[in-house]
C-alpha positions as CSV (number, residue, x, y, z in Angstrom):
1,X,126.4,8.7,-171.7
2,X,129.5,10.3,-171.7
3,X,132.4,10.0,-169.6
4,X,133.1,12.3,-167.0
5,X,136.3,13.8,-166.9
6,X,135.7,16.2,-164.3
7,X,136.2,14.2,-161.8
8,X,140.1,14.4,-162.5
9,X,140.0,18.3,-161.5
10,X,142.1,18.5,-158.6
11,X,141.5,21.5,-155.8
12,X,139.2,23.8,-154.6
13,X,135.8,24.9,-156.8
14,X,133.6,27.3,-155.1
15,X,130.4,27.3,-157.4
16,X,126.8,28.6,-156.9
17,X,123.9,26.0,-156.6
18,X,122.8,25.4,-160.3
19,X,125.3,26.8,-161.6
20,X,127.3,23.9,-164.3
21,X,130.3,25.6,-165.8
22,X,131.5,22.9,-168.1
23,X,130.4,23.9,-170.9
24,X,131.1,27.3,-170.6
25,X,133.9,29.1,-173.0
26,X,136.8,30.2,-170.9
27,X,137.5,34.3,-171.8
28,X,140.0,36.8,-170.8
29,X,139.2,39.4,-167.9
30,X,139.8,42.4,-170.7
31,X,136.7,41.0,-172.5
32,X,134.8,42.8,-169.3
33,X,136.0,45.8,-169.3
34,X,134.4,48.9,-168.4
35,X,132.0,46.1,-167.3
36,X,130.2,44.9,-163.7
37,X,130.4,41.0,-164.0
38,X,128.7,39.2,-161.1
39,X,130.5,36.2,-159.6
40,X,128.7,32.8,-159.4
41,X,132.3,31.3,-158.0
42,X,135.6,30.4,-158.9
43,X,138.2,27.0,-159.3
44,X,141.9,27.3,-159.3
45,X,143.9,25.4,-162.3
46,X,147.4,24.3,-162.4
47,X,149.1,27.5,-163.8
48,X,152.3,27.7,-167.0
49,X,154.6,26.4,-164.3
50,X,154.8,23.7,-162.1
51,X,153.3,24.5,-158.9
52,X,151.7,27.6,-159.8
53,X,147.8,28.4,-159.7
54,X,145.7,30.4,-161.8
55,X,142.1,31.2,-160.2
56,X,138.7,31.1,-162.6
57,X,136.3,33.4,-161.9
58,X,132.9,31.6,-163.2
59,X,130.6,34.5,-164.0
60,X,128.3,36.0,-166.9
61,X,127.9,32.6,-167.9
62,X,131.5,31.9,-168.7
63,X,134.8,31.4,-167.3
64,X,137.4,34.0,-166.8
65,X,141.0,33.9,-167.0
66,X,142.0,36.1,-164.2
67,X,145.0,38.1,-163.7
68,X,147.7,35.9,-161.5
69,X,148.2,38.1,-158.7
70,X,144.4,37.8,-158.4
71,X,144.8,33.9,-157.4
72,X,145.9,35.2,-153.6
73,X,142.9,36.9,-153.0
74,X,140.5,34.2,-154.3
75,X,143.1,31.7,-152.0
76,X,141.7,33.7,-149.0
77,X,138.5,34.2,-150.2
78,X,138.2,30.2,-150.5
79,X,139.9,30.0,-147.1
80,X,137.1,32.2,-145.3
81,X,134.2,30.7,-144.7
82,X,131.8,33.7,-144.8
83,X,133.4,34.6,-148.0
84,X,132.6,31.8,-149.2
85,X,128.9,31.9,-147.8
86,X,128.7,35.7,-149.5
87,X,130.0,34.0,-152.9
88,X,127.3,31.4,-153.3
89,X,124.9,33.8,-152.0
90,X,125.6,36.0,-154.8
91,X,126.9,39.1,-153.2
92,X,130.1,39.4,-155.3
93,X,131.1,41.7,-158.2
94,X,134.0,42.3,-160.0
95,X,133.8,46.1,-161.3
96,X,136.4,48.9,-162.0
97,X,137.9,46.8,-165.0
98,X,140.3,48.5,-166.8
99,X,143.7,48.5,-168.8
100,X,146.9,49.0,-167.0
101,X,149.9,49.8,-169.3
102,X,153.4,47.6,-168.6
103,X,155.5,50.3,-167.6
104,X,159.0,48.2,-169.2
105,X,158.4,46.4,-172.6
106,X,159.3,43.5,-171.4
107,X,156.2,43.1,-169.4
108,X,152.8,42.3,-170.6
109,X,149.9,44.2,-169.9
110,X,147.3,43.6,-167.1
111,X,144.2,44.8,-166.5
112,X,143.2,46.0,-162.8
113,X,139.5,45.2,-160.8
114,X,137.9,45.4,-157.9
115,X,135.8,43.5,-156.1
116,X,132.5,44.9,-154.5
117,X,129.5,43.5,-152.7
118,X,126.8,43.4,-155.2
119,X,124.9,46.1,-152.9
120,X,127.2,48.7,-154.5
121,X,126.3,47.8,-157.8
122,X,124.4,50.7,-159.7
123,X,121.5,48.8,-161.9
C-alpha cells in the first residue's frame, strides 16, 4: 500500500460523500466556459505568496483553479454552516463563465462566474 500523503494537507476541505478527489487533474476555471459545472466541494491551498489562499472548486470530476478573489466567498461559504449543508447536498453551480479582458496590460486576464442553486440550472 501506498503512503498517504494527504494527510499533510492543512485547512479546510468541504467534499461530498463519495466523492475522492486525489486523483483528479487540477484545470483552469476558463476550461468551463460557457459551461454549468456542478460543485461537489472545495479545499483551500497555500497560494504564490506566503500567507495567501487559493480555493479549489472540486467539480466535473476534477479540480479547478479558481480565480483568487473567489477564495473570500468560498471562506464564507466554508464558514456558514447551511452553505456548507447546500454544498454536500449538491445544490451548487457555478455558471455565467466567461472571459473578462485586463483593462491595463500589465494585468492578466480573469474570467468572471456566478454561483447558482442547482434549481436554476436549465437541463
Amino acid at each position: 500500500m501506498a503512503f498517504n500523503f494527504n494527510k499533510f494537507n492543512k485547512g479546510t476541505k468541504i467534499l461530498r460523500a463519495g466523492v475522492d478527489n486525489s486523483d483528479f487533474d487540477f484545470v483552469k476555471l476558463s476550461s468551463f466556459e460557457g459551461e454549468d459545472v456542478p460543485v461537489d466541494g472545495f479545499f483551500f491551498t497555500e497560494g504564490y505568496n506566503e500567507g495567501e489562499k487559493q480555493v479549489v472548486v472540486v467539480g466535473s470530476g476534477v479540480n479547478i483553479n479558481m480565480p483568487g478573489r473567489a477564495t473570500e466567498i468560498f471562506e464564507e461559504l466554508a464558514a456558514d454552516p447551511e452553505a456548507v449543508e447546500a454544498v454536500l447536498n449538491g445544490e451548487l453551480y457555478i455558471t455565467d463563465i466567461h472571459l473578462i479582458p485586463a483593462k491595463d496590460k500589465k494585468k492578466k486576464d480573469t474570467y468572471s462566474f456566478k454561483l447558482v442553486n442547482a434549481d436554476q440550472i436549465k437541463k
